[in-house]
VOMI-788388 format. One line per field, with one value per residue (C-alpha): residue in three letters; y, x, z. Coordinates in steps of 0.001 Angstrom, whole numbers. Layout:
BEGIN
code	c(ALA / ...)
v	c(Y / ...)
u	c(X / ...)
w	c(Z / ...)
END
This chain:
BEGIN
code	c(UNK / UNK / UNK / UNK / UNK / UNK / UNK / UNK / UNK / UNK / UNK / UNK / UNK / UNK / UNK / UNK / UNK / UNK / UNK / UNK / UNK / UNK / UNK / UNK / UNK / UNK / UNK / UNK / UNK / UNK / UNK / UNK / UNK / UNK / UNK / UNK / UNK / UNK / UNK / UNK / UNK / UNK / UNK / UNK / UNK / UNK / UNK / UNK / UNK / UNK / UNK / UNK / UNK / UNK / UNK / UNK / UNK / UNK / UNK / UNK / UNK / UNK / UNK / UNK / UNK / UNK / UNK / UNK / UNK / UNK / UNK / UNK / UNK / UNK / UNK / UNK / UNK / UNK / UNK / UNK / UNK / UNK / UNK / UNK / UNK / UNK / UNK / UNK / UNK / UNK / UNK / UNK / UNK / UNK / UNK / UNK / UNK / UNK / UNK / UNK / UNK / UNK / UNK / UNK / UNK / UNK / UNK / UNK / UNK / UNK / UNK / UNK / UNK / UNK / UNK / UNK / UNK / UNK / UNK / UNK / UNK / UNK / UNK / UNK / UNK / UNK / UNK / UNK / UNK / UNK / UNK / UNK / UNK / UNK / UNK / UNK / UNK / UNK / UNK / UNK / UNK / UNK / UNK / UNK / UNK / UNK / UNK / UNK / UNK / UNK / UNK / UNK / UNK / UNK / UNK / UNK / UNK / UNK / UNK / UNK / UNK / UNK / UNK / UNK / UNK / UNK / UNK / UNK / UNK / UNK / UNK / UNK / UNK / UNK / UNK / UNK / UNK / UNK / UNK / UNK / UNK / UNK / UNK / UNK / UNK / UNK / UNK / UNK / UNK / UNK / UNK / UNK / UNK / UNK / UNK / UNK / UNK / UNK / UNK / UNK / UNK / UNK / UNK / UNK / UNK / UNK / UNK / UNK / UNK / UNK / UNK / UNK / UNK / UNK / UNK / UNK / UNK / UNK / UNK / UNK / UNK / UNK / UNK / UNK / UNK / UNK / UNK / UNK / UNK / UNK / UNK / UNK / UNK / UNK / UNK / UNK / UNK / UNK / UNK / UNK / UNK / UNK / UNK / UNK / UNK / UNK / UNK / UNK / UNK / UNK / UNK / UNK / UNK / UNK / UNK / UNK / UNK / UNK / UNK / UNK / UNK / UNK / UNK / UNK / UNK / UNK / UNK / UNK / UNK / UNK / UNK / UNK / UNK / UNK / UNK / UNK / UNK / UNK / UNK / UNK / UNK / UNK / UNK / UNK / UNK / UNK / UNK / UNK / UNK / UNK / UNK / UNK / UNK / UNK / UNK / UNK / UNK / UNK / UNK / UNK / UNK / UNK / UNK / UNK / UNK / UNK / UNK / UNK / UNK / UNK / UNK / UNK / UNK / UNK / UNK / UNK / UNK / UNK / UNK / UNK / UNK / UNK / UNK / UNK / UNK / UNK / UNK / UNK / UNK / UNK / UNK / UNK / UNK / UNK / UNK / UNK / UNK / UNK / UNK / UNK / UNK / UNK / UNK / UNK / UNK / UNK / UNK / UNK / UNK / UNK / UNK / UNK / UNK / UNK / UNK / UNK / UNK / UNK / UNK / UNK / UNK / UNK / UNK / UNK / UNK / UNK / UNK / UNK / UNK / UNK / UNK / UNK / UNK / UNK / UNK / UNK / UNK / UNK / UNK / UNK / UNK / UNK / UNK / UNK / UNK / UNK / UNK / UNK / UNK / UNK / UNK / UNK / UNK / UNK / UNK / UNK / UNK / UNK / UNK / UNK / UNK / UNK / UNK / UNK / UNK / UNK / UNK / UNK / UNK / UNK / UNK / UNK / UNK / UNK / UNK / UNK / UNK / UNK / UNK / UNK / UNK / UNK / UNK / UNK / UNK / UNK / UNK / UNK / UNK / UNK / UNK / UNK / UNK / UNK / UNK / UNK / UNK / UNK / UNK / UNK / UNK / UNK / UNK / UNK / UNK / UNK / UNK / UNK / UNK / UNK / UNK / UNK / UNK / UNK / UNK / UNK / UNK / UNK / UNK / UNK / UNK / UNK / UNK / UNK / UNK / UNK / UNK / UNK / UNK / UNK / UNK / UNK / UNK / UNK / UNK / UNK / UNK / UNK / UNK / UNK / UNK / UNK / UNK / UNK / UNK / UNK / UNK / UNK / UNK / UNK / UNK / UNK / UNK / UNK / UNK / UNK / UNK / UNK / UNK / UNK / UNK / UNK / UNK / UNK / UNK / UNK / UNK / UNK / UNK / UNK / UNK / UNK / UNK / UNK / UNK / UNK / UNK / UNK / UNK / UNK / UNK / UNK / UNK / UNK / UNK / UNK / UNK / UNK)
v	c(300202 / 302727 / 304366 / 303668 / 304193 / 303925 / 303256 / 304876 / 302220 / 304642 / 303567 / 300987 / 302224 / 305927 / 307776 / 304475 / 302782 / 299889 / 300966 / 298746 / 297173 / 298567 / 299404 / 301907 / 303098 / 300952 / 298342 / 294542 / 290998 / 287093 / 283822 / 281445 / 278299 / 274898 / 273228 / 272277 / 271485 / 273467 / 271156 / 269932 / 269525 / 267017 / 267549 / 271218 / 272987 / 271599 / 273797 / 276584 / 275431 / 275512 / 271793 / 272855 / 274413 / 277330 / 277864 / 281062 / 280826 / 278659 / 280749 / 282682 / 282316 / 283279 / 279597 / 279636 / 283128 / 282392 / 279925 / 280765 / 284456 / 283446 / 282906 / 286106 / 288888 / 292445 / 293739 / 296934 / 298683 / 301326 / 302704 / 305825 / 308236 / 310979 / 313974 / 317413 / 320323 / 323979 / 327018 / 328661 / 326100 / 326710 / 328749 / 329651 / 333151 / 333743 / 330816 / 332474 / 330197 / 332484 / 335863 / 335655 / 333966 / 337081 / 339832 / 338326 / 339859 / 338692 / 337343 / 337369 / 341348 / 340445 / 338678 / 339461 / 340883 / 337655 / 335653 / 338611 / 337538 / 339847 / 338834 / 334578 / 334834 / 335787 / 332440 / 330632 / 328215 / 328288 / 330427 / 327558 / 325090 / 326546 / 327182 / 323502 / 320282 / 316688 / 315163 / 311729 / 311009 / 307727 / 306828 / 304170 / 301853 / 298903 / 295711 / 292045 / 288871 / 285160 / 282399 / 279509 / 277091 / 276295 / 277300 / 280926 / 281522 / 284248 / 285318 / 288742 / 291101 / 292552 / 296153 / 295689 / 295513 / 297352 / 299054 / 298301 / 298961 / 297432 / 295084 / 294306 / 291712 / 291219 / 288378 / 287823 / 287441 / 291757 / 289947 / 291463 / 290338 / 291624 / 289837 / 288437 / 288754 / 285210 / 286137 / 288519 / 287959 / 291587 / 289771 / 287705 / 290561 / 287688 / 287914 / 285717 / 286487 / 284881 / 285580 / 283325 / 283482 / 280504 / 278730 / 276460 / 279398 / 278532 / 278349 / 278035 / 275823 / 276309 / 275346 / 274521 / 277487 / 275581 / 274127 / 277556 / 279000 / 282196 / 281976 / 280562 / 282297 / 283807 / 285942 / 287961 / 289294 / 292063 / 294925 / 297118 / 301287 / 299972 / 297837 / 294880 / 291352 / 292733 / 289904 / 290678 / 288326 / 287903 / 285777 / 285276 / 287241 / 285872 / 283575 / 283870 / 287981 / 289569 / 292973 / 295279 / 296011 / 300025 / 300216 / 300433 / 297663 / 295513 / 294604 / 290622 / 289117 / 285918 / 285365 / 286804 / 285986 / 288674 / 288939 / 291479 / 291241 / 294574 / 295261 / 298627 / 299732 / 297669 / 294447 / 293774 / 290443 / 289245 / 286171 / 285234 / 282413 / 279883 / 278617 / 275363 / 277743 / 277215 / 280092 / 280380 / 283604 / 286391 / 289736 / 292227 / 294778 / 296818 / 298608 / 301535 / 305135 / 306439 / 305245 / 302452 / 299224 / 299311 / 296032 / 295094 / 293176 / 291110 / 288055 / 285617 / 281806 / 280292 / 277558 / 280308 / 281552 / 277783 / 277513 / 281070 / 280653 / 277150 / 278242 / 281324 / 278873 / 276044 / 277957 / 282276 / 282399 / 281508 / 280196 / 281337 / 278929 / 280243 / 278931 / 281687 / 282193 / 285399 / 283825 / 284890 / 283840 / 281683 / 282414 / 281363 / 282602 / 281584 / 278055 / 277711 / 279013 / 276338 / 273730 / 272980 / 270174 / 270750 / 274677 / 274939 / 277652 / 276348 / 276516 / 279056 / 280186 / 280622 / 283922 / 284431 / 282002 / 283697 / 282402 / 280646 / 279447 / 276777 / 277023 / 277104 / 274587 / 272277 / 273561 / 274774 / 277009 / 280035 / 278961 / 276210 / 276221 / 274419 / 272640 / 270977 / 271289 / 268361 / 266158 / 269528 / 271208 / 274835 / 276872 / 280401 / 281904 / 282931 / 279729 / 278614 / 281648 / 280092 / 276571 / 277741 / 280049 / 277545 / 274656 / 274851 / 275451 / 272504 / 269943 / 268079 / 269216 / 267282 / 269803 / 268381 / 270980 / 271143 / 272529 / 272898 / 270807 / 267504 / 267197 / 266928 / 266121 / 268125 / 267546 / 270525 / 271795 / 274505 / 277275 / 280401 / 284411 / 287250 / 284848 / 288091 / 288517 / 284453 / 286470 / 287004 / 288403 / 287054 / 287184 / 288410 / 285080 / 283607 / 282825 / 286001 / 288037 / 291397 / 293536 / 291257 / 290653 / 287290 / 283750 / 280735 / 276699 / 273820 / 271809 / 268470 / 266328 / 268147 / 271837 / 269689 / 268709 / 271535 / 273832 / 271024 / 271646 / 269190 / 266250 / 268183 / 271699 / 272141 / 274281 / 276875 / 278611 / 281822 / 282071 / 285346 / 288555 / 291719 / 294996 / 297605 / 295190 / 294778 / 291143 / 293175 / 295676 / 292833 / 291946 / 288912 / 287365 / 284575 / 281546 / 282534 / 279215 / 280194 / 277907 / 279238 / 282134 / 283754 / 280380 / 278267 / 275815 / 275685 / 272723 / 273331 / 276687 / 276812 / 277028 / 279388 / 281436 / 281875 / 282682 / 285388 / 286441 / 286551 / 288803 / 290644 / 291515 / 292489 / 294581 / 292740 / 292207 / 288727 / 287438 / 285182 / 282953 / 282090 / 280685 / 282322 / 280668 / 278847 / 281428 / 281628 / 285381 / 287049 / 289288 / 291489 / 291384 / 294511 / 293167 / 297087)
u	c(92987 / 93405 / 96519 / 98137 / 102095 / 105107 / 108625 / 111173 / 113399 / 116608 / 118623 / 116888 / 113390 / 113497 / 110092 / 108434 / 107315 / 106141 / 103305 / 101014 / 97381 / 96478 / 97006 / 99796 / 102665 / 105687 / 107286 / 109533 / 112121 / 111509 / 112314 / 110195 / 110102 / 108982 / 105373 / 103073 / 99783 / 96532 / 94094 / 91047 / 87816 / 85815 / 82908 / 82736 / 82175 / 83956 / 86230 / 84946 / 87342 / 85063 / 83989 / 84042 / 87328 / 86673 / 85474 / 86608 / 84662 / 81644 / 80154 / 82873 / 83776 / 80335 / 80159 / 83915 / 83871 / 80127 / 82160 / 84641 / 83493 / 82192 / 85986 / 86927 / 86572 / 87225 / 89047 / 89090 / 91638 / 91880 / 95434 / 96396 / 99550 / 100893 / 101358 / 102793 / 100625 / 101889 / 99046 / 101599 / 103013 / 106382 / 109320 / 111218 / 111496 / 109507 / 107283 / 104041 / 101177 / 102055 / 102161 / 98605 / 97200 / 98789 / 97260 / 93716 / 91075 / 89931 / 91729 / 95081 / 95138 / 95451 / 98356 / 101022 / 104113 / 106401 / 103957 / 104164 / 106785 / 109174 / 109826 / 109885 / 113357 / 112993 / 111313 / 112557 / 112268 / 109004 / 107412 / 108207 / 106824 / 103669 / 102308 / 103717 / 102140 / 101920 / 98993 / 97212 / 94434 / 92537 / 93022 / 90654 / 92329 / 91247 / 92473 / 91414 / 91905 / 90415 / 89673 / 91752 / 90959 / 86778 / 88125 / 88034 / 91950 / 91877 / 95512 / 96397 / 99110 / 101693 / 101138 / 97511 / 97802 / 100272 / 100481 / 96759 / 94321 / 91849 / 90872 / 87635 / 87016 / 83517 / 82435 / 80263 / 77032 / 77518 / 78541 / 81345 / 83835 / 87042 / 89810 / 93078 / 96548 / 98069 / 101292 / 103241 / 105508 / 106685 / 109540 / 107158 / 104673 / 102222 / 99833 / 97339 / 94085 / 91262 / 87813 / 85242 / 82124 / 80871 / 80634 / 82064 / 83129 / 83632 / 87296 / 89694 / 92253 / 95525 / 96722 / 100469 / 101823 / 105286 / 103571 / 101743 / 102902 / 102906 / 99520 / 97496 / 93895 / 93777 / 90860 / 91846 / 89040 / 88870 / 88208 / 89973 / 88915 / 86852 / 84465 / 83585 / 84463 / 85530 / 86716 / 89054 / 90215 / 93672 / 96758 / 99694 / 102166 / 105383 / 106934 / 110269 / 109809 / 112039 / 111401 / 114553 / 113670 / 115531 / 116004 / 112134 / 110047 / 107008 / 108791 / 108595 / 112113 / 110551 / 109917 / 106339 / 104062 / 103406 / 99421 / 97511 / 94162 / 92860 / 93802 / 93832 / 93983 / 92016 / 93057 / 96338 / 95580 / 93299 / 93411 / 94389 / 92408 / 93211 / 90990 / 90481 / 89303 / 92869 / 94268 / 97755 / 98636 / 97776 / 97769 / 100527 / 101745 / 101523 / 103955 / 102335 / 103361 / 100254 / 98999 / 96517 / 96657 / 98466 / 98378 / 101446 / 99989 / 102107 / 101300 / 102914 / 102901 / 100637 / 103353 / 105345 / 101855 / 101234 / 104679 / 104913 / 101060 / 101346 / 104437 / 102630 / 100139 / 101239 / 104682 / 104084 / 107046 / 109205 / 112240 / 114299 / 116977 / 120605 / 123792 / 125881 / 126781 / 127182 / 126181 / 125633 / 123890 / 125409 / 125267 / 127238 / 130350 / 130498 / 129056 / 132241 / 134471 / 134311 / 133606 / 130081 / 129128 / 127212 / 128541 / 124726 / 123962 / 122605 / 122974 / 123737 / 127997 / 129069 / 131240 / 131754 / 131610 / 131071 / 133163 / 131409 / 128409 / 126904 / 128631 / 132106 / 131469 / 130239 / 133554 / 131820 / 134052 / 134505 / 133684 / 131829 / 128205 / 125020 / 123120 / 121061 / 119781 / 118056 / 117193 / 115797 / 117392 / 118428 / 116883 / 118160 / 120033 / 116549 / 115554 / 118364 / 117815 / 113936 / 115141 / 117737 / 114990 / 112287 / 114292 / 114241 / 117226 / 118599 / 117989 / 120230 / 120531 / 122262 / 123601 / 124758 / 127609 / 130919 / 134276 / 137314 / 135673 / 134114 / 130734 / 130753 / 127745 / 128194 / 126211 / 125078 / 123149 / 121214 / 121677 / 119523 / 119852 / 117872 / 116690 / 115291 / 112514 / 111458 / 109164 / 106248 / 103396 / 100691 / 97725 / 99000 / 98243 / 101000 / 104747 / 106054 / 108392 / 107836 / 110704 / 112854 / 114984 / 116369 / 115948 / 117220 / 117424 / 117945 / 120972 / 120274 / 122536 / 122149 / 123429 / 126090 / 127501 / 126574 / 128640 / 131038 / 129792 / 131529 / 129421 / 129985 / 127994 / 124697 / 122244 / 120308 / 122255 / 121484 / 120943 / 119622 / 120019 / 118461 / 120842 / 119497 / 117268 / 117288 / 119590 / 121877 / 121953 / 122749 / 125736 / 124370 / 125553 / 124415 / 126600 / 126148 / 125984 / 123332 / 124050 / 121746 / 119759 / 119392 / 121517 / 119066 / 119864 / 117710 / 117820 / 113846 / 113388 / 109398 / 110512 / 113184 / 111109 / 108123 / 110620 / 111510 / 107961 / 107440 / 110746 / 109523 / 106201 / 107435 / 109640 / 113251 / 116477 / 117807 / 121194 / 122338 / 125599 / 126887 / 129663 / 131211 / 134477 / 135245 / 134779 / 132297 / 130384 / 127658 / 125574 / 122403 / 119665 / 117501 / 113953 / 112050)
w	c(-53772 / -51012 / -50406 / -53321 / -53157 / -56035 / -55992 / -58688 / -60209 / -60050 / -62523 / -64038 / -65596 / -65803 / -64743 / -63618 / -60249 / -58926 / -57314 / -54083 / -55124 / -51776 / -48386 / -47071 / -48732 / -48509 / -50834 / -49392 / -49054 / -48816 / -47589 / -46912 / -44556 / -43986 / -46080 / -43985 / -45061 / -43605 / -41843 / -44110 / -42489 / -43825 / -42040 / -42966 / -46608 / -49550 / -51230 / -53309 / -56415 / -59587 / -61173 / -64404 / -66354 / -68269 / -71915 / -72595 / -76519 / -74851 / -72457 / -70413 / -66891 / -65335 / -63818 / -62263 / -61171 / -59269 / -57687 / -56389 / -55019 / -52168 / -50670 / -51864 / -48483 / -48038 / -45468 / -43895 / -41832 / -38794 / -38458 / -35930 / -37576 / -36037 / -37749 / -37294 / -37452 / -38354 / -38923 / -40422 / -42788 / -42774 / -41373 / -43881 / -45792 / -48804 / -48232 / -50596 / -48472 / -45455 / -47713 / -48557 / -45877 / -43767 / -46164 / -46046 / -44033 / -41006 / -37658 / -39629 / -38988 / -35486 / -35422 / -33117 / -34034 / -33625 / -36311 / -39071 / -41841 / -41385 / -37856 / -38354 / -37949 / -34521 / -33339 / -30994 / -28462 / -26538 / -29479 / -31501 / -29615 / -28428 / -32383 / -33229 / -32206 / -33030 / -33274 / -34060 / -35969 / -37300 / -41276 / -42636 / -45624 / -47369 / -49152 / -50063 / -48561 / -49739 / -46811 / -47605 / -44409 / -43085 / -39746 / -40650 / -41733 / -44210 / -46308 / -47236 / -47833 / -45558 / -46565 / -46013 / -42243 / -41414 / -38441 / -37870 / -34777 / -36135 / -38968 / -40180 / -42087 / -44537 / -46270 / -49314 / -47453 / -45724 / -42606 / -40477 / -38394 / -36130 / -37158 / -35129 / -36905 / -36770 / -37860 / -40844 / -42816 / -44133 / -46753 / -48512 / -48050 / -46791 / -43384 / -42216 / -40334 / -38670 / -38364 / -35531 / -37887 / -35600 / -38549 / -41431 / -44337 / -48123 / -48719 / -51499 / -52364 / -53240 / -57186 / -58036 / -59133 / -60416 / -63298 / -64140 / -67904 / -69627 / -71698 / -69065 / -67992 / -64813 / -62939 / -60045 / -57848 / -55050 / -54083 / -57027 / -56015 / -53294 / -55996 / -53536 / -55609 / -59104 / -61318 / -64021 / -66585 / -67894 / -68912 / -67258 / -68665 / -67622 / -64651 / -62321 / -62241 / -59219 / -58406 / -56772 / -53028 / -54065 / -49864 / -49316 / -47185 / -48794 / -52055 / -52100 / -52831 / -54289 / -58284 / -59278 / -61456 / -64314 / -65319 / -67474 / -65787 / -64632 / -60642 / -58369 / -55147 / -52963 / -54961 / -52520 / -51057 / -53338 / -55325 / -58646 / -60002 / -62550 / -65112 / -62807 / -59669 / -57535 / -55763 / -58051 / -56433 / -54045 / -55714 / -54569 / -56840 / -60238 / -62507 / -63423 / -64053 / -63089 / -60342 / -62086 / -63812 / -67436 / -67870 / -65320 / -62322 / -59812 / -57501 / -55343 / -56338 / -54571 / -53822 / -52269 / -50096 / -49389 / -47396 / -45908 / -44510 / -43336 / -41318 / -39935 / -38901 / -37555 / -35727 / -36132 / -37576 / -41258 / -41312 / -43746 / -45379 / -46237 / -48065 / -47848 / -51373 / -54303 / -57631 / -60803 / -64066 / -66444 / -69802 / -73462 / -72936 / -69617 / -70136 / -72694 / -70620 / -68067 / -70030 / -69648 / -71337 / -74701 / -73289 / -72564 / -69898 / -66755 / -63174 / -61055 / -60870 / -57448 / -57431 / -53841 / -50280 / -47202 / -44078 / -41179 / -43341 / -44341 / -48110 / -46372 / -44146 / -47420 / -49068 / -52184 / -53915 / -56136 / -59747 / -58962 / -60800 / -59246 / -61614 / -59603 / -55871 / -54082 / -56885 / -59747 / -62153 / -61555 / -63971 / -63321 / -60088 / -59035 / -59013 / -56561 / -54350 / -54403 / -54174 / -50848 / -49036 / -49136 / -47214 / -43764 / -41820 / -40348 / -43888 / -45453 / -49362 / -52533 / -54421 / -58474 / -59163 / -61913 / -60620 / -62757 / -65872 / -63740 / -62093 / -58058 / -55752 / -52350 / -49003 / -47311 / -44535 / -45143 / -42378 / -41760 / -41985 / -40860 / -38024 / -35547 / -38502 / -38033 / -34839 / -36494 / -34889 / -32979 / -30842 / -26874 / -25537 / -27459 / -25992 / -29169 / -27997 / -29287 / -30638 / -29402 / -31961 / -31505 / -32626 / -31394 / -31778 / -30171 / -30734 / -32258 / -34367 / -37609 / -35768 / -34317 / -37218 / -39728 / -36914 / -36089 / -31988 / -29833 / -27801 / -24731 / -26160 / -24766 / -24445 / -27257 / -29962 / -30717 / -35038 / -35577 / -33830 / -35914 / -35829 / -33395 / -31326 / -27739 / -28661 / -30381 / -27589 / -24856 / -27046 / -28408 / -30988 / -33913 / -33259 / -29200 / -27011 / -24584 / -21516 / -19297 / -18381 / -15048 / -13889 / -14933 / -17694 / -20769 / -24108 / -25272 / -27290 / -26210 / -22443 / -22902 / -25287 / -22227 / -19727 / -21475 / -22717 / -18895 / -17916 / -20483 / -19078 / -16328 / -18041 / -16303 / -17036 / -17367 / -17234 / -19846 / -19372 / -23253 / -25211 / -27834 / -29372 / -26841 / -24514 / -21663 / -20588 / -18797 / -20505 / -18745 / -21348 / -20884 / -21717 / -20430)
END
């Protein structure tokens, strides 16, 4: 894969990095939203998914692997970066490049004074700037992708596409399309694309990732070093695998699934196959200390791709859920100590409640453990974190839980964080609001009473606002009442959201009447 970029794990793995599959150098965080399923066309191709499960011993996976290929794209990407370009390198004293590119012969005899060595120390201002420069210049990068919908929907990674001009997108037969982003989702690490090939394409379907074990056969296929539709066969290698974010983007927050099939660069966005010819993952990351596969590949569950795609889909945007909770693991001692029963360590402990959230406003408390959310067991706090993210806000959860040696059930609704990052992109034509930074609800029954809003409250409330946007520069606020907006009232998030999308085009201001506490304001939201 092209591009390939690593991440130290400082103080955790010395000398080692997770390093991309493909596409440019950055690493994520995740949440997903809402299932929806992906529209089946019966009058178009069948799924790709092999009819026969393999025989590893009876003549390998020639059959499955013919199969299923045909789903299996490459995808190609035109990026613009800016860069800063210096003849000389470098200011500084003593910097050797300069030395000998001085003493060589040729036009460097014929610099002027102010360039020679000695004498750097006497730049300044315009002398500076006229031998310094930024400039732009096209880079060309590459990843995988597998269709996963007749229509032409094609899923990929974040990292892939980021900051594209242009993708191109090539299927199995040489032909080649432009493709339209239908929305990212940079904390799953997820993106979906589309491609008008003016015809029905082979897809793949989507396997159930929940029941996967370690053991299992999997075959991954892409693009590994630019190889177009290398298959690789493996196992997977382990389940439930979080990788630490270490402060850099692209590094999926969700559990992983481990494999030991061979991937590189150029595999990001690929699929991993089971042995049945279902999608159980999408390709993402390795562990490597040098750059290429030792045997540590990472993928999303395709359970976790299913929701964040669907959402993209169907809305352009995931909603994340959130409780509002610190937990921790629960082990032996700490089973024991609060008097599990059979001590057996389950669950999830809750060791801190943040105010105004939807834990407080459940009343869970410190020291209470969650053994079991909606109706399953929590396996691990991972799972819980999983089990919270993948609920959309606004539902009604059954939490099983044990405070101070008895077993509780607790209603809550599950609330939402991070909401700015729910806009996901999409084509122009749609009502997104770039860079906006906010995200916002209606208020039905279920906000009413998960924020205990009076009858009277009306109007959108504001859920999300990301830090340094042009919401948070307005002054607004998650838990803001928006009553109306440039005095004209507004209940339906789709007509508020094109009203701005409009201002915004025009590059106005608006003025937005809210509540907050109890407390009516005006605030000018610069949209420019």
């Amino acid at each position: 894969m092209h591009n390939l970029s690593r991440l130290r794990f400082t103080n955790i793995i010395s000398k080692r990095h997770i390093v991309w599959t493909a596409g440019i150098a950055s690493l994520l965080v995740l949440a997903i939203g809402a299932r929806f399923v992906l529209p089946v066309h019966a009058e178009t191709n069948s799924p790709v998914h092999a009819n026969v499960t393999a025989q590893p011993l009876h003549g390998g996976f020639a059959d499955l692997i013919q199969e299923i290929s045909p789903a299996v794209v490459s995808i190609h990407v035109s990026s613009t970066v800016k860069e800063r370009f210096q003849p000389l390198f470098d200011d500084r004293s003593g910097f050797p490049q300069f030395k000998f590119w001085y003493d060589m012969p040729g036009p460097g005899q014929n610099f002027p004074d102010w360039m020679r060595p000695d004498n750097r120390q006497n730049w300044k201002g315009e002398d500076r700037r006229r031998f310094r420069k930024d400039f732009r210049r096209k880079v060309m990068m590459g990843g995988s992708g597998i269709v996963i919908d007749a229509e032409g929907y094609i899923v990929t990674n974040a990292h892939v596409i980021d900051n594209a001009d242009e993708i191109t997108v090539t299927l199995s037969d040489g032909s080649q399309y432009d493709a339209n982003v239908v929305g990212i989702d940079k904390r799953s690490d997820l993106a979906v694309l589309s491609v008008d090939a003016g015809e029905s394409l082979p897809y793949a379907e989507f396997g159930d990732s929940d029941v996967a074990r370690v053991g299992d056969w999997v075959v991954a296929v892409g693009d590994g070093l630019g190889f177009s539709r290398s298959a690789s066969l493996g196992i997977l290698s382990g389940v439930d695998r979080v990788m630490p974010a270490a402060g850099r983007n692209f590094v999926p927050t969700v559990p992983l699934l481990q494999f030991d099939a061979t991937i590189n660069r150029g595999n990001s966005g690929g699929p991993l196959f089971n042995a049945q010819g279902e999608i159980i993952g999408i390709n993402t990351l390795i562990f490597s200390p040098n750059g290429f596969n030792v045997g540590l590949g990472f993928a999303i569950p395709s359970n976790i791709v299913r929701d964040v795609t669907s959402s993209l889909v169907e809305h352009g945007r995931v909603n994340y859920g959130f409780l509002g909770v610190m937990i921790q693991p629960v082990n032996k001692n700490l089973a024991e100590a609060f008097a599990l029963p059979e001590s057996k360590p389950t669950g999830a402990l809750i060791a801190g409640v943040d105010q105004n959230t939807p834990a407080a406003n459940a009343n869970l408390q410190v020291g209470e453990i969650v053994l079991e959310y909606d109706g399953k067991i929590v396996k691990s706090v991972n799972d819980l974190v999983n089990k919270v993210q993948t609920t959309p806000p606004g539902t009604q959860v059954q939490l099983k839980t044990w405070l101070e040696g008895k077993p509780r059930t607790v209603q809550v609704y599950i609330g939402t964080k991070d909401g700015a990052e729910m806009v996901a992109s999409r084509e122009q034509n749609s009502p997104n609001l770039p860079n906006i930074g906010l995200s916002i609800k209606e208020i039905d029954e279920q906000v009413r009473s998960s924020y205990q809003l009076d009858e009277n409250v009306n109007g959108l409330m504001i859920d999300g606002v990301l830090p340094g946007s042009m919401a948070d520069r307005a002054g607004l606020q998650p838990g803001d009442i928006i009553n109306k907006i440039d005095h004209q009232s507004y209940t339906d998030v789709a007509t508020a959201l094109d009203y701005l999308a409009d201002r915004q085009k025009d590059d106005k201001n608006v003025l937005i009447y809210v509540n907050r506490d109890g407390k009516n304001q005006f605030l000018v939201f610069d949209l420019s």
